[in-house]
PAZAPA-4460 file (N, C-alpha, C; in steps of 0.05 Angstrom, whole numbers, plus 32768, in hexadecimal, padded with zeros to 4 digits):
% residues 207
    n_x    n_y    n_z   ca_x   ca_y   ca_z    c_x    c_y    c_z   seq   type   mol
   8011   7FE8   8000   8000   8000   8000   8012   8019   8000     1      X     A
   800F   802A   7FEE   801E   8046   7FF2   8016   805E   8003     2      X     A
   802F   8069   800A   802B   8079   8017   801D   8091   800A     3      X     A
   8009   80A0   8022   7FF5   80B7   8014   8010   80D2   800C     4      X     A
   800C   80E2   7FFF   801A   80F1   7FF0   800C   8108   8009     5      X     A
   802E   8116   800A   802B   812E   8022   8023   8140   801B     6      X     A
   8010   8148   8021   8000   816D   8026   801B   817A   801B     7      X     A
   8019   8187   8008   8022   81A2   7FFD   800F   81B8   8007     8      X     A
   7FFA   81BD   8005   7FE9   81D0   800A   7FD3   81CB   800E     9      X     A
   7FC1   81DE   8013   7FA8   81DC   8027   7F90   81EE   801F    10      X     A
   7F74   81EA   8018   7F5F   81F6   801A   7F54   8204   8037    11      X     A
   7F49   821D   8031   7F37   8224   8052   7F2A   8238   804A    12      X     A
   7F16   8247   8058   7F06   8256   805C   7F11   826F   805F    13      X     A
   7F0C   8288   8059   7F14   82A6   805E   7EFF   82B1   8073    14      X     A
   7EE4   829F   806A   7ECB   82B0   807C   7EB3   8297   8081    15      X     A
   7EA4   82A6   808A   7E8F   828F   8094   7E71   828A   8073    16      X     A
   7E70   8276   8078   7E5C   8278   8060   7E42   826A   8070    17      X     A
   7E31   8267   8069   7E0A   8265   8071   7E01   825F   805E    18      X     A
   7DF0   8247   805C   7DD8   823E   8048   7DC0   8238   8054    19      X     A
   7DB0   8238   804D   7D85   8224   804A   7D7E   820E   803C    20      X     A
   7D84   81FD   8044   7D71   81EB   802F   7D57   81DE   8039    21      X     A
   7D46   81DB   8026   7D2A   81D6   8038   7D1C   81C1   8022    22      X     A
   7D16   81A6   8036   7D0C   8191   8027   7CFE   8188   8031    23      X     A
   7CE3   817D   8026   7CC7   8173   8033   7CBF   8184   8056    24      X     A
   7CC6   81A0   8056   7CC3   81B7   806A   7CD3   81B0   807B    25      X     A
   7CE2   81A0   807E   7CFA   8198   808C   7D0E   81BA   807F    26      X     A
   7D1F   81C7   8099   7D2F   81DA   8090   7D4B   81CB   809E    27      X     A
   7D5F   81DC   808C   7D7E   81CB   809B   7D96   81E4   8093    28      X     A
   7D97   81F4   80A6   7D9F   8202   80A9   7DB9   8203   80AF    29      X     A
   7DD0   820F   8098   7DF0   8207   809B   7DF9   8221   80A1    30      X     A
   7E0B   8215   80AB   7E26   8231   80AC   7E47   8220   80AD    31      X     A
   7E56   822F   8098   7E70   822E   80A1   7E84   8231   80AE    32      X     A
   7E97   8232   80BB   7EA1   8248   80C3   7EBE   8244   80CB    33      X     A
   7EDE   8255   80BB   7EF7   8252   80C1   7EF4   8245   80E5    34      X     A
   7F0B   822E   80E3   7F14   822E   80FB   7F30   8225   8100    35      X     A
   7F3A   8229   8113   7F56   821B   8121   7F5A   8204   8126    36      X     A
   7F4D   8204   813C   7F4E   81F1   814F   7F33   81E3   815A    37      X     A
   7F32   81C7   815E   7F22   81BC   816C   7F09   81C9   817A    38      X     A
   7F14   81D4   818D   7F0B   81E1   81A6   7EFC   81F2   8191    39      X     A
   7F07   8208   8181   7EF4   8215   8172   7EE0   820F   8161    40      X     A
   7EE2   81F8   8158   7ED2   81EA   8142   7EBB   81DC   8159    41      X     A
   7EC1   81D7   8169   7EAC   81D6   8184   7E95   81EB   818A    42      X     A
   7EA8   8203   818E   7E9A   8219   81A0   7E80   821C   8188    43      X     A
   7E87   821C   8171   7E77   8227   8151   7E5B   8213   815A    44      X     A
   7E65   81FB   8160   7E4E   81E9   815F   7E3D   81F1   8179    45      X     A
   7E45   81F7   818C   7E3D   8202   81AB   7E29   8214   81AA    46      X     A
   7E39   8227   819B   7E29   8245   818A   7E06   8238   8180    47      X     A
   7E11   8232   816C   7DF8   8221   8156   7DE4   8212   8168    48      X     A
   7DE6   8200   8174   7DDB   81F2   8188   7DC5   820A   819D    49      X     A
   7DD5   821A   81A3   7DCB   8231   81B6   7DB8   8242   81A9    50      X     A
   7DC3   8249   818E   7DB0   825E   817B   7D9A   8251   816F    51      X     A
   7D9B   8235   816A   7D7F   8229   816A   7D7A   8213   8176    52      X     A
   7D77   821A   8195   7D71   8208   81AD   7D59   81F9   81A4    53      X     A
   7D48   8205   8195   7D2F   81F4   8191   7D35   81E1   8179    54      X     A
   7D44   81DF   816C   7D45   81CA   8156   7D47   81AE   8159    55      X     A
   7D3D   81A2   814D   7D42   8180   814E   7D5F   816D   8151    56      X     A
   7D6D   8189   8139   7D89   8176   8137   7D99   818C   812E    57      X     A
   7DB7   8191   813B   7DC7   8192   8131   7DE3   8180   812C    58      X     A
   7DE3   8184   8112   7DFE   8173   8106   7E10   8180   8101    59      X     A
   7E26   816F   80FB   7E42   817D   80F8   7E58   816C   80F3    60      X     A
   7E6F   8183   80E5   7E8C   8167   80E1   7E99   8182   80E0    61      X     A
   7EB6   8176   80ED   7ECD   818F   80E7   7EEB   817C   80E2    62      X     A
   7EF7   8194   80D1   7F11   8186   80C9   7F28   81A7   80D1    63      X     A
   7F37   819A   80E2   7F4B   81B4   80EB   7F67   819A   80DF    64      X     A
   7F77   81B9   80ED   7F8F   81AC   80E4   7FA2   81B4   80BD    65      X     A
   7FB5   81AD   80C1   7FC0   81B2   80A3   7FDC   819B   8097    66      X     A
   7FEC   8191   80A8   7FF6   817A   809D   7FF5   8165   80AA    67      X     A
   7FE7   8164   80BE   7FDB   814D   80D5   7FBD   8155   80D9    68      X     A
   7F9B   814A   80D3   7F8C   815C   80D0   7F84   814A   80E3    69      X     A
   7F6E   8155   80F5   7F58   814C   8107   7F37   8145   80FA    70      X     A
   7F23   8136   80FE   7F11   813C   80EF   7EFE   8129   8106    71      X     A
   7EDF   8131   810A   7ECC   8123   8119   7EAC   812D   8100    72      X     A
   7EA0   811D   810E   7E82   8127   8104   7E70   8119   8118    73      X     A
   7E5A   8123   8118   7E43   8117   8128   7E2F   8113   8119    74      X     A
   7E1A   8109   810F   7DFC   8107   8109   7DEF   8111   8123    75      X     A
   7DEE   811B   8131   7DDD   8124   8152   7DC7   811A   8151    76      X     A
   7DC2   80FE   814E   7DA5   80F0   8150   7D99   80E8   813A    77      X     A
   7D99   80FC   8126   7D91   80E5   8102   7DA5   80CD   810A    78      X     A
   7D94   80BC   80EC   7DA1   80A7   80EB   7DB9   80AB   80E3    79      X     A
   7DCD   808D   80F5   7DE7   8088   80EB   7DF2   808F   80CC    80      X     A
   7E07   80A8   80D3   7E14   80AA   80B3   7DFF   80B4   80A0    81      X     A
   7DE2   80C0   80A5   7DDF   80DB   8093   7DDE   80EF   8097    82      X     A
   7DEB   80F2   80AC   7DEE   8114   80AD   7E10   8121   80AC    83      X     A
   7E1A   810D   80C8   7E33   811B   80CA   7E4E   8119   80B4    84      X     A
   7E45   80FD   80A9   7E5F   80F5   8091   7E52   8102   8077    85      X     A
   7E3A   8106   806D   7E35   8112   8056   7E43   8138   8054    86      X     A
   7E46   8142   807A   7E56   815E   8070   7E6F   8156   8074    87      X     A
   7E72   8149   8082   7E96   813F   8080   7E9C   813E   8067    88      X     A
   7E87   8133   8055   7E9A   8125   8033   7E96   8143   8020    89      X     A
   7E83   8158   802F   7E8B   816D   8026   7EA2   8180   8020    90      X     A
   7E9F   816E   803F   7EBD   8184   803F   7ED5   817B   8035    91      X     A
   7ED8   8161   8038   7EF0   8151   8027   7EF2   815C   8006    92      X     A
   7ED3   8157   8005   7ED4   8159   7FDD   7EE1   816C   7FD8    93      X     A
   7EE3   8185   7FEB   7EE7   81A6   7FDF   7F0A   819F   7FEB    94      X     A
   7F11   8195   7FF5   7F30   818F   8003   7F39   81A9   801A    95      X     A
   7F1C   81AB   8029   7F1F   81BD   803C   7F30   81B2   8058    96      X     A
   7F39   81CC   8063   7F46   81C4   8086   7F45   81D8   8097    97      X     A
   7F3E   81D8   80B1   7F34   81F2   80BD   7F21   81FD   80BF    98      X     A
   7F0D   81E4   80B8   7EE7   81F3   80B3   7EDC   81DC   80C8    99      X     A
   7EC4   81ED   80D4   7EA6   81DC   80D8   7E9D   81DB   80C8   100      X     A
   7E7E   81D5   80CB   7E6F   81CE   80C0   7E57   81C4   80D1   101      X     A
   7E40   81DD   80CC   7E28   81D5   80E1   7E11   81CF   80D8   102      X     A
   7DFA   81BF   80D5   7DE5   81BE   80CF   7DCF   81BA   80DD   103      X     A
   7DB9   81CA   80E7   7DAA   81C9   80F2   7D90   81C0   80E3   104      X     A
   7D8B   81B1   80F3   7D68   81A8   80DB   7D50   81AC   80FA   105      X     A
   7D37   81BD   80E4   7D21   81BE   80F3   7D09   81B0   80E4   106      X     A
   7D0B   8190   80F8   7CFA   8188   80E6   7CDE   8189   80DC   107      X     A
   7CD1   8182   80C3   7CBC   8191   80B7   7C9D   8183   80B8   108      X     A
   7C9C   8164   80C4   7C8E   814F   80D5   7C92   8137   80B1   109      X     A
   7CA1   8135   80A1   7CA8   8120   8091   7CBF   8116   8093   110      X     A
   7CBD   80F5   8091   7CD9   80F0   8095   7CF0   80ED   807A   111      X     A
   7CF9   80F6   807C   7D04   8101   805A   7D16   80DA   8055   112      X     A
   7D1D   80CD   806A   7D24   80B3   8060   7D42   80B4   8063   113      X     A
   7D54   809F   805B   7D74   80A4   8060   7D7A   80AF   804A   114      X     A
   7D75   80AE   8034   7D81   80BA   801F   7D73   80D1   801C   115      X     A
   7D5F   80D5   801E   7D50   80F9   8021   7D6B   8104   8034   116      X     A
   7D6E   80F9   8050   7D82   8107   8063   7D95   810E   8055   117      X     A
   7DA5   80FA   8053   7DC2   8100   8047   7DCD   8114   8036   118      X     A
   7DAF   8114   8019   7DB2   812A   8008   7DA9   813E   8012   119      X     A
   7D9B   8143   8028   7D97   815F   8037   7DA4   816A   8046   120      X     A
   7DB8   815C   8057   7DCD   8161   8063   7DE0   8165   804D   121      X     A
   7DEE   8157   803C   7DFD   815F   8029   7DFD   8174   801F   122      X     A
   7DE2   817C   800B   7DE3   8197   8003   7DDE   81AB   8017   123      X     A
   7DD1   81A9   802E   7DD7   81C3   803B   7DF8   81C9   8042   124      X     A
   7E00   81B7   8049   7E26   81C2   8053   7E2D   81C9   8034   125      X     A
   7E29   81BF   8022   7E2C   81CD   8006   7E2A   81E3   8000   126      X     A
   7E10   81EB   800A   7E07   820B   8006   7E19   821F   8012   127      X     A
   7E1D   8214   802F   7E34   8225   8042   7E4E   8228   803E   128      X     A
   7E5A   8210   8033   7E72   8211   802A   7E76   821D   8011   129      X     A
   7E61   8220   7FF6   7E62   8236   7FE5   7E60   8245   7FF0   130      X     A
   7E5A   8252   7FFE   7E49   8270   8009   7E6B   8281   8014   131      X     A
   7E79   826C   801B   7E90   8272   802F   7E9F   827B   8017   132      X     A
   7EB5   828A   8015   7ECE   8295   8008   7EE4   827D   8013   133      X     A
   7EF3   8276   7FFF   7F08   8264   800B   7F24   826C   7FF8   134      X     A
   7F3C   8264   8003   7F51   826A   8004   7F6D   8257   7FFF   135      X     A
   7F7B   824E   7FEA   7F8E   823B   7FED   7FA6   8247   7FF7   136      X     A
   7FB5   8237   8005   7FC9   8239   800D   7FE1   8222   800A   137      X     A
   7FF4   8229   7FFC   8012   821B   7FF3   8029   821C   8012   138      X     A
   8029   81FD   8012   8036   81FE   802F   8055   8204   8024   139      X     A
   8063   820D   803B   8081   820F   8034   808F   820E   804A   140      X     A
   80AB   8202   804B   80BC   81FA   8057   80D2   821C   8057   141      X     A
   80DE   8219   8078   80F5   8233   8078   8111   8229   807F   142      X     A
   811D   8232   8069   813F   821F   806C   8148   8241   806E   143      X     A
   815F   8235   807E   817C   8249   807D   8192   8244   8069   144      X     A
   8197   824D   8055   81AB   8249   8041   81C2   825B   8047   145      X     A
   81E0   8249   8046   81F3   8255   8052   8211   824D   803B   146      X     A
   821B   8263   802A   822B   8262   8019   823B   8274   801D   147      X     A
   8255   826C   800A   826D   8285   8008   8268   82A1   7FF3   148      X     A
   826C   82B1   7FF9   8263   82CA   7FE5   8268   82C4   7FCC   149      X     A
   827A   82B7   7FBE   8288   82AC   7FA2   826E   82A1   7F9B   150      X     A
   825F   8291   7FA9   8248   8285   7FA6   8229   8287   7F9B   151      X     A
   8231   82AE   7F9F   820E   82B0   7F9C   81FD   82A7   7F7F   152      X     A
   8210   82A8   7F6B   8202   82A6   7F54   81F3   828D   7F50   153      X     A
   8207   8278   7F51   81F1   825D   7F53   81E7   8256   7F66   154      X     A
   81E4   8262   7F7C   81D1   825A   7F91   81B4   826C   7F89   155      X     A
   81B7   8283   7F76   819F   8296   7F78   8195   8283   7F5A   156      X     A
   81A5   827D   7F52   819E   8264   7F2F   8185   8252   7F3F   157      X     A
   8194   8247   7F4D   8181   8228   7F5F   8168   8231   7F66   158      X     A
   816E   824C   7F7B   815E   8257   7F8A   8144   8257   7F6F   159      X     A
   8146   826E   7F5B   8130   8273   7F47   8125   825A   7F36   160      X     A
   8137   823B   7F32   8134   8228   7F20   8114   821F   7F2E   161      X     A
   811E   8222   7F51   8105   8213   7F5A   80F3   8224   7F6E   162      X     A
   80F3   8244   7F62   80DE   8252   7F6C   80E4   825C   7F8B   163      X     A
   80FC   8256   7F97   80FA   825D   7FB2   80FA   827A   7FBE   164      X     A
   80EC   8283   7FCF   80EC   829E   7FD9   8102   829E   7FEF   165      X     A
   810A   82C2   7FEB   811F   82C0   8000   810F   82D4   8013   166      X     A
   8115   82CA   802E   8106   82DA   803D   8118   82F5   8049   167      X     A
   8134   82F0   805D   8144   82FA   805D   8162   82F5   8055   168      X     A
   8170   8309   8059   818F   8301   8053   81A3   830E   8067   169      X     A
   81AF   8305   8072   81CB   830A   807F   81E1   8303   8077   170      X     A
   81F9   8301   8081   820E   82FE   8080   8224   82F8   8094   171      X     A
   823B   82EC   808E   824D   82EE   80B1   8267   82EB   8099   172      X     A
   827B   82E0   80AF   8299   82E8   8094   829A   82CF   8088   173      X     A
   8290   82BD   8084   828B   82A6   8076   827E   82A6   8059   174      X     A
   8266   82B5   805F   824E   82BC   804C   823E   82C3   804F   175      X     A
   8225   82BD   803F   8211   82C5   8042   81FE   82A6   8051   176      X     A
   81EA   82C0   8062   81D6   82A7   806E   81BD   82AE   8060   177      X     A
   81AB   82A2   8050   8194   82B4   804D   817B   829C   8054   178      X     A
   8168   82A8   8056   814C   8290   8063   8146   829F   804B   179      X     A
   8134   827D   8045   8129   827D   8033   8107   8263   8037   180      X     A
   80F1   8265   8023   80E0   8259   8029   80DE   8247   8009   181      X     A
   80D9   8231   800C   80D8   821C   7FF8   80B7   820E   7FFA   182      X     A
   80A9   821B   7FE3   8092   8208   7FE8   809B   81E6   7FE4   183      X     A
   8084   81D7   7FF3   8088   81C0   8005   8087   81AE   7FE5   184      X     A
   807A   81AE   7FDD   8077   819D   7FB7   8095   81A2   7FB3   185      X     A
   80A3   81B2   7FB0   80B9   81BA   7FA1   80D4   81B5   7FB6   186      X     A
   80CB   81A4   7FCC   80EC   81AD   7FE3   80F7   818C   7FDC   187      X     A
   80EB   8175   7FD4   80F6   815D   7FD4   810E   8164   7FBC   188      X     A
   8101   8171   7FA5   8116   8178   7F8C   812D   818A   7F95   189      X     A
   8120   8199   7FA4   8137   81B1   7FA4   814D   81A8   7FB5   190      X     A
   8148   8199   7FCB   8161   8192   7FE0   8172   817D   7FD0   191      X     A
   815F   816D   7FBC   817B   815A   7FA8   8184   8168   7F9B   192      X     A
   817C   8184   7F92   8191   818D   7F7C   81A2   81A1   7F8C   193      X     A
   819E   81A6   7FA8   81AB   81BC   7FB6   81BF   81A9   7FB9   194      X     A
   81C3   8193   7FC3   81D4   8182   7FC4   81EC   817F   7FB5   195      X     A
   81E6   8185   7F9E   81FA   818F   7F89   820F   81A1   7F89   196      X     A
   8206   81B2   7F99   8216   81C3   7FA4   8226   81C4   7FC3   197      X     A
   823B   81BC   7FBF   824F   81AE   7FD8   8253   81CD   7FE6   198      X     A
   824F   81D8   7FDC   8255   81F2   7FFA   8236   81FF   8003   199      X     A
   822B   81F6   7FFB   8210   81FC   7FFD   820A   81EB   801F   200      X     A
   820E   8200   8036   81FB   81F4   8050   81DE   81F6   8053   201      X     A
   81CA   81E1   8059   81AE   81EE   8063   81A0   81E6   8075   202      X     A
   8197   81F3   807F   818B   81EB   8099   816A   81F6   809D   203      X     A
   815E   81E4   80AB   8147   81E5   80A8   813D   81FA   80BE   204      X     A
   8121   820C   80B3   8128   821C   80CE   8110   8213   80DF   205      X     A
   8105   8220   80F7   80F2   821A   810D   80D5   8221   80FD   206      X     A
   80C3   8220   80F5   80B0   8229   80F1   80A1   8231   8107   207      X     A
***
């Protein structure tokens, strides 16, 4: 079995997004909303729960995290697996991280069935998650690159072959030190071909 291929980058949210969907008078009321952490992807659901104390059900799934992710869902009383995994697979489809995902249903006195559920839970977190503005992000690694001044030209060659930003630059009587940031897709190539270069030191920095 192969190993899963590492997160280079990451989907998320900028803002909160809100949808309605309403089937056989059954309503299911979503909201999205950026989060961090656990605890926060909690409090959202706490909120929701509180703002419509009278509802039948609220559901929910959250995925935090960015190269180790966390992820839960609940159905809160529908049946097993149509409520809480149909917004979870929402949020997978879109390759989101750092979101809830809430759905409140006030039911309408029909039983919409398991597959009525599922597709009503589904498209409402749909609605919310369009509704939301979202944002990609390119992960990147921060090395310290450390050469003799004779050096700069083919180290700034390498540097541009594979896109790397320099963040700062110093110096001491050796050379130059400069940090620099390597997106994460591009650092397996670049450290074999930095390799090439025998005066070339690097070191990885603290993120």
């Amino acid at each position: 079995m192969s190993e899963p291929s590492p997160i280079t980058s990451y989907r998320s949210l900028t803002a909160e997004g809100a949808g309605l969907y309403t089937e056989l008078r059954s309503r299911f009321i979503s909201r999205a909303v950026p989060v961090e952490t656990v605890e926060e992807a909690m409090a959202v659901i706490e909120e929701e729960r509180a703002k419509y104390h009278d509802a039948r059900h609220c559901c929910w799934a959250y995925v935090v995290g960015i190269r180790e992710r966390e992820e839960r869902c609940s159905d809160d009383g529908e049946p097993s697996s149509t409520a809480g995994k149909p917004i979870l697979g929402r949020i997978h489809a879109l390759g989101l991280t750092g979101v809830v995902v809430t759905v409140t249903r006030y039911f309408g006195g029909k039983l919409l069935g398991t597959s009525g559920l599922i597709v009503a839970y589904r498209t409402a977190a749909e609605l919310a998650l369009a509704d939301a503005p979202h944002k990609e992000t390119i992960l990147t690694t921060q090395l310290a690159l450390r050469f003799p001044y004779d050096k700069i030209n083919p180290v700034m060659m390498l540097l541009r072959d594979y896109e790397v930003e320099t963040i700062d630059s110093t110096s001491d009587l050796e050379g130059y030190i400069w940090q620099v940031a390597v997106e994460d897709a591009r650092l397996p190539l670049f450290l074999e071909a930095a390799k090439l270069h025998y005066y070339l030191r690097i070191d990885q920095e603290a993120e």
